[in-house]
C-alpha angles and dihedrals in degrees: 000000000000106000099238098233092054095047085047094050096048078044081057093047104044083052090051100046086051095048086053093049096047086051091047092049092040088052090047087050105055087044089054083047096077107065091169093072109079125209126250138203121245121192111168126138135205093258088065086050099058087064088053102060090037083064110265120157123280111247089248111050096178092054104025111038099100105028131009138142135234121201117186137200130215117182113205083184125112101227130038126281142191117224117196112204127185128196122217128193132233084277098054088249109145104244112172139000140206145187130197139189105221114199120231099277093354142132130237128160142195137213122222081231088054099057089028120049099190133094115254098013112164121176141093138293123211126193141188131202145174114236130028101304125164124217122215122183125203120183099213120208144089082328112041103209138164121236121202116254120212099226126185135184125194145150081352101307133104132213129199130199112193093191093198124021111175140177132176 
């Protein structure tokens, strides 16, 4: 005989795998939905980041000097993976994508000016990725701080939530 608390926790935990799932394929989705915003390349590795944070100049400096976001990806993964990220505004539009080649074990990263190409633009990013990657995000700026990123990993796939992306 199943004992009735085990066969209600795996209950708990089918439910929960397919609701990930169904969120994973729906944000794909939308995302999918917005044929208009082309993809771009990113190919920036931690090296580049670490002038950032020491104070070199952003990339745009018309757009970015005073305000811009760096998200960075670290795959945990043995073998290389390709993460897609999309940027939505304050609305939910889809506004920019992205795609990057991550290394095995290795570290890219990716600046708000990069996937959105507008003064002012304020909203979130969200990435996917196969294999077991970790999302950090850094608002960088007159003040240099970390923001806490929603991650989740699951059936060999991570997903990434960057809250608030930002660029002036």
């Amino acid at each position: 005989m199943i004992d009735k608390n085990l066969s209600s926790t795996l209950v708990q935990k089918y439910a929960l795998s397919c609701v990930s799932l169904l969120l994973l394929f729906v944000s794909g989705f939308s995302a999918a939905q917005d044929f208009a915003v082309v993809e771009i390349e990113i190919d920036r590795d931690a090296n580049e980041l670490s002038d950032y944070l020491t104070g070199t100049p952003l990339p745009k400096p018309e757009i970015a000097s005073l305000l811009d976001t760096a998200m960075i990806l670290t795959s945990v993964h043995n073998t290389e993976t390709t993460a897609y990220c999309y940027a939505n505004d304050k609305n939910g539009n889809t506004v920019g994508r992205i795609r990057m080649r991550i290394p095995a074990m290795g570290v890219l990263f990716f600046l708000a000016s990069d996937i959105v190409d507008e003064r002012g633009f304020v909203g979130s990013v969200i990435c996917n990725a196969k294999g077991f990657v970790v999302g950090t995000e850094v608002m960088l700026g007159v003040v240099t701080t970390d923001i806490e990123v929603m991650q989740d990993n699951r059936f060999e796939v991570s997903s990434m939530l960057f809250p608030v992306t930002a660029t002036k």
